[in-house]
C-alpha positions in Angstrom: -4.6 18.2 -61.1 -0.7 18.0 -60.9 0.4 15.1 -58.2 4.3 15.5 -57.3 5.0 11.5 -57.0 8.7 12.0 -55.2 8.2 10.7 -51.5 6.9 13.2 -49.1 9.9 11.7 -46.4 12.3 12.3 -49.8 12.1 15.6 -51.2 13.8 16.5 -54.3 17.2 17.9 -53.8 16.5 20.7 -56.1 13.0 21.8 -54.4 13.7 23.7 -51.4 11.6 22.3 -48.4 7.9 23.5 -48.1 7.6 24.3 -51.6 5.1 22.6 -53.8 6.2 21.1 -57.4 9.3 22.0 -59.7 8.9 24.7 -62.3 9.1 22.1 -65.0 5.9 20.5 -63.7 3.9 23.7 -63.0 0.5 24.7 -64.9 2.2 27.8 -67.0 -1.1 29.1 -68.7 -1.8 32.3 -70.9 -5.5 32.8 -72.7 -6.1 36.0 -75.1 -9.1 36.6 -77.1 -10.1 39.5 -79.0 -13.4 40.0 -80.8 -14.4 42.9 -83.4 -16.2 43.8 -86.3 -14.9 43.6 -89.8 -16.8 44.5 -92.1 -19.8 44.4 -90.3 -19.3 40.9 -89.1 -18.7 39.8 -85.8 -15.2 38.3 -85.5 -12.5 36.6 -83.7 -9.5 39.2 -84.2 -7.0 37.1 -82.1 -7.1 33.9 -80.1 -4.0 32.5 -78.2 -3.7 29.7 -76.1 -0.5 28.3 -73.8 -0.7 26.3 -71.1 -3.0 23.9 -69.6 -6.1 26.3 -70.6 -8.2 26.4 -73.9 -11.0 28.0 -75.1 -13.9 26.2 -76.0 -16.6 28.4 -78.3 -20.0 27.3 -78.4 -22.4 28.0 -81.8 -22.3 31.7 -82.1 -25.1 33.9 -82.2 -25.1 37.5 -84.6 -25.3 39.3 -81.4 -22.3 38.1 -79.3 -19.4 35.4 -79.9 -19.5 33.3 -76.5 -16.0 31.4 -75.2 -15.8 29.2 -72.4 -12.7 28.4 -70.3 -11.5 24.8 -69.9 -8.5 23.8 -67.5 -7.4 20.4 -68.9 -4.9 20.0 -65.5 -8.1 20.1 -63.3 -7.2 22.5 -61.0 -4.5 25.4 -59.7 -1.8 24.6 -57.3 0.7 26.2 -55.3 3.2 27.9 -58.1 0.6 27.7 -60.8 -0.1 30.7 -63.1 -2.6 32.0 -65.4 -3.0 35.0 -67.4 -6.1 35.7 -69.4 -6.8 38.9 -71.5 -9.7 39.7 -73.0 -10.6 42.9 -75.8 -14.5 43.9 -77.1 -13.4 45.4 -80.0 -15.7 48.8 -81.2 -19.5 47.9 -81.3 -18.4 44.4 -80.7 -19.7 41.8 -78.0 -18.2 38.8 -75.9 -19.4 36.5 -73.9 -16.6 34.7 -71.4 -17.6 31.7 -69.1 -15.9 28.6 -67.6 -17.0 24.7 -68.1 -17.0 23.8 -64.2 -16.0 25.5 -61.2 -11.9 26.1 -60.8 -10.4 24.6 -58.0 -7.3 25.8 -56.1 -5.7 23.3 -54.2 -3.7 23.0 -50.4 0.0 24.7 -51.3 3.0 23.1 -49.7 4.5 27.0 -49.6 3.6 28.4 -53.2 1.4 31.1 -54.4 -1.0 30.3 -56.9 -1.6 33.7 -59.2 -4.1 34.8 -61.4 -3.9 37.6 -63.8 -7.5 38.5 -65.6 -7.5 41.6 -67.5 -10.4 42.8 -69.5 -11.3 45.9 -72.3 -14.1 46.9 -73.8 -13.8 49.6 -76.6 -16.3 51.9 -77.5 -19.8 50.9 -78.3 -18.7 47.4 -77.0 -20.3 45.2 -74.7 -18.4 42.4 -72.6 -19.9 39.4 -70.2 -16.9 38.0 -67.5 -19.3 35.8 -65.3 -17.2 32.2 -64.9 -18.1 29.7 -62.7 -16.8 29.5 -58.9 -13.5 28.8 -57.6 -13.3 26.9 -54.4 -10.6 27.6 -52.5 -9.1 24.6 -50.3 -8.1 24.8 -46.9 -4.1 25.6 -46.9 -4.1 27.2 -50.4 -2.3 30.1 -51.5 -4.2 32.5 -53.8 -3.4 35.9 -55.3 -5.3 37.3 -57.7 -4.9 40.4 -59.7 -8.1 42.3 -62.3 -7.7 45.0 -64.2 -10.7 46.0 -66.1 -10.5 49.0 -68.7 -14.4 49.7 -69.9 -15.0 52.7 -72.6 -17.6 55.4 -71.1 -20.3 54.3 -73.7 -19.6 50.7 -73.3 -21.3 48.2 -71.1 -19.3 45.4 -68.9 -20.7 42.8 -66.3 -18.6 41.2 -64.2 -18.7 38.4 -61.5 -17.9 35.4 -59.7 -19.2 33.4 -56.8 -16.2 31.6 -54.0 -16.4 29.1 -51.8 -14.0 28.9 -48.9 -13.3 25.2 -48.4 -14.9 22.2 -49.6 -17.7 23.1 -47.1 -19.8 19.5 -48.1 -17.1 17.3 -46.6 -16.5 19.4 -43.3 -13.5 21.2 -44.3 -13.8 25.1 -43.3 -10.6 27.7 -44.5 -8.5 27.5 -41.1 -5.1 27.8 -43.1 -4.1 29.9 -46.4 -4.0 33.3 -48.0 -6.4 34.8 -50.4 -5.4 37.9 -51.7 -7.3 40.2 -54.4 -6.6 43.3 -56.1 -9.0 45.0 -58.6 -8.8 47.7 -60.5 -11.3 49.6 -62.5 -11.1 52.8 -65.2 -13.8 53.7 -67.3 -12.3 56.1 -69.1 -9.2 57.7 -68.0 -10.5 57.8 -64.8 -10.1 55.3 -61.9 -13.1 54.1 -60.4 -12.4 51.6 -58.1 -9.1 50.6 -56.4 -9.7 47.3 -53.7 -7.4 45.1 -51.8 -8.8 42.4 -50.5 -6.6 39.9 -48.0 -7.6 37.2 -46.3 -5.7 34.9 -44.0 -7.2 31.7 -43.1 -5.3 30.6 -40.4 -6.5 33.3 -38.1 -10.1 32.4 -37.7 -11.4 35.6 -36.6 -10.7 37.0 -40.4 -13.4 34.3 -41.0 -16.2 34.6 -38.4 -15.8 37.9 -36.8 -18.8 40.0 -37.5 -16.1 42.7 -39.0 -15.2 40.2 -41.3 -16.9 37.3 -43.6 -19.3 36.6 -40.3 -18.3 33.1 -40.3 -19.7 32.2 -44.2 -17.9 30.7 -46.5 -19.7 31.4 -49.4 -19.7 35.0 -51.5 -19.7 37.0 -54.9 -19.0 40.0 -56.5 -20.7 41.6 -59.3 -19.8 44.9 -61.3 -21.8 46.3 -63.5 -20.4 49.1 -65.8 -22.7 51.4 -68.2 -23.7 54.8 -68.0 -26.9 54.3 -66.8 -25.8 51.5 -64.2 -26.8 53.3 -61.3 -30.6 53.2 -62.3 -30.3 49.6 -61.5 -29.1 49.4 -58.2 -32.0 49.3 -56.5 -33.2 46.2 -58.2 -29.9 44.7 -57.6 -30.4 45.2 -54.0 -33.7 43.7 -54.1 -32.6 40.6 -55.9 -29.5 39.9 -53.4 -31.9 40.2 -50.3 -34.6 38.2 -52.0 -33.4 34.7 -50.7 -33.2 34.5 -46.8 -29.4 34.1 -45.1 -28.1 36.3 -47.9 -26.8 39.6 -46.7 -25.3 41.9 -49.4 -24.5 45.7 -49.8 -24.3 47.4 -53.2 -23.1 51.0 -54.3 -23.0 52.6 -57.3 -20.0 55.5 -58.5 -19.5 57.2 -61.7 -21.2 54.6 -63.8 -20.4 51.9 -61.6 -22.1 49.3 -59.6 -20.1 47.0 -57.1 -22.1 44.6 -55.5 -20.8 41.7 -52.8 -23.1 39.0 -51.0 -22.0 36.9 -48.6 -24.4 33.4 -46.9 -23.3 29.7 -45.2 -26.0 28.6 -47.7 -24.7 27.9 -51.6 -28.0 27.6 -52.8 -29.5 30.7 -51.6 -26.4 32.7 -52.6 -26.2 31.2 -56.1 -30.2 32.0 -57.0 -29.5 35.3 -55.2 -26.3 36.0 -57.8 -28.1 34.6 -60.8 -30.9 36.9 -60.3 -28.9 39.9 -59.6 -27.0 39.2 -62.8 -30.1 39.3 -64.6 -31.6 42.3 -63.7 -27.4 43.7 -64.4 -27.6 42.1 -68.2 -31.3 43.2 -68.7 -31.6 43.3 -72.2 -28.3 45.4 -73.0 -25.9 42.7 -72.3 -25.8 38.5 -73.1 -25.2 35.8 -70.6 -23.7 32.8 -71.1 -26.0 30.1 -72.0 -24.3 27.3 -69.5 -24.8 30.1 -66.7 -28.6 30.7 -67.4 -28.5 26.7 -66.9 -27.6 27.4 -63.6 -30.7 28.4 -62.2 -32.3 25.1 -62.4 -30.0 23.4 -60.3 -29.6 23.3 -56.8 -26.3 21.5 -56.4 -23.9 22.9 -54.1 -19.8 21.5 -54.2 -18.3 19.1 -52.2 
């Protein structure tokens, strides 16, 4: 976490008021990874790191090379950044998860942004499952994914967020969460969605056209050419746990799935078993994740 420690009553003369911290002080952060086959073996092709972000790769496995995000700052704030990119190489397989849950702190005025682009080649399979992001009261979010997947390649992707640090009373009243995704597989564009969300008007929160007044939700897509034989299971596994109300559709080798509860618990043993039935046996989880589904710990 980055603390400004200039007086709040004393601004700095170069910060214009309502702003958060100067650029020189600002978490800057850019991840690539690439994974292929050379030679038969699976390989890291590139790896780059900048920022406050690093990878962190646990024992591989022949079947997938597994990376884990770590934020050393301990959190986004206002005017923060981070760009990730991530490329299966052909008949290759990755694994991308996070250490804890990202947070995204109150902004004084600036937007934090995220930039998460993913690829998977032909013949390629690629896991993008990291842990939640909690988004504070008074934070500024936007958010931008662009995921490119091959026709014969396989993708599963998901998140859970928590709006507000729900344990110690605070609900999203004020902020902005903004989201854009955008899927090809192929050439073809198979799903364009802008999600915004203003906190300070609190019907966007609990009107029934809305988030319904819960604070918790996920997303889940799952891209393969046979995806849409799963949906029905994924439906069932959402809808297993009580308080958990979900909808899922499926499109031209697509699945998009979103779940929404007040109850963290429920929603994260509804997510974990949706993913599963997703992976099935075509596409490796991260370890840490599977390790999820023996606790019961919500966030504070």
């Amino acid at each position: 976490m980055l603390v400004d420690i200039a007086s709040p009553a004393a601004p700095r003369p170069t910060e214009p008021a309502g702003h958060d911290l100067p650029a020189s002080l600002r978490v800057e952060a850019r991840l690539n990874l690439s994974v292929g086959l050379e030679a038969g073996r699976l390989r890291i092709t590139d790896r780059h790191e900048a920022g406050a972000f690093r990878f962190r790769m646990p024992r591989r496995t022949p079947d997938a090379i597994e990376a884990l995000m770590v934020n050393v700052a301990g959190g986004l704030a206002g005017g923060d950044w981070l760009s990730l990119a991530a490329r299966a190489g052909e008949g290759a397989s990755l694994v991308i998860g996070s250490a804890a849950a990202e947070r995204i702190y109150r902004s004084g005025g600036d937007t934090t942004r995220m930039s998460i682009a993913l690829v998977v080649e032909p013949g390629a399979r690629l896991a993008w499952v990291p842990a939640e992001t909690v988004i504070h009261r008074g934070a500024r979010l936007t958010r931008e994914f662009s995921l490119s997947i091959a026709p014969d390649a396989r993708l599963l992707a998901g998140e859970m967020v928590q709006l507000g640090r729900v344990a110690s009373g605070e609900r999203f009243t004020a902020g902005t969460w903004r989201d854009r995704w955008r899927v090809r597989i192929g050439d073809r564009l198979v799903l364009a969605e802008e999600f915004h969300l203003e906190g300070g008007q609190a019907q966007a929160v609990g009107n029934p056209g809305g988030l319904a007044g819960h604070a918790f939700l996920c997303t889940l897509l799952l891209a393969m050419p046979d995806a849409g034989e799963r949906l029905p299971a994924l439906r069932a596994a959402f809808t297993r746990e009580p308080g958990v109300h979900a909808g899922a559709t499926s499109h031209s080798g697509l699945v998009f799935a979103r779940a929404l509860s007040s109850d963290d618990v429920a929603l994260r043993r509804a997510f974990l078993a949706a993913l599963r039935v997703a992976a099935g046996a075509d596409l490796p989880l991260s370890r840490l994740l599977l390790l999820q589904e023996t606790s019961n710990r919500g966030l504070s």
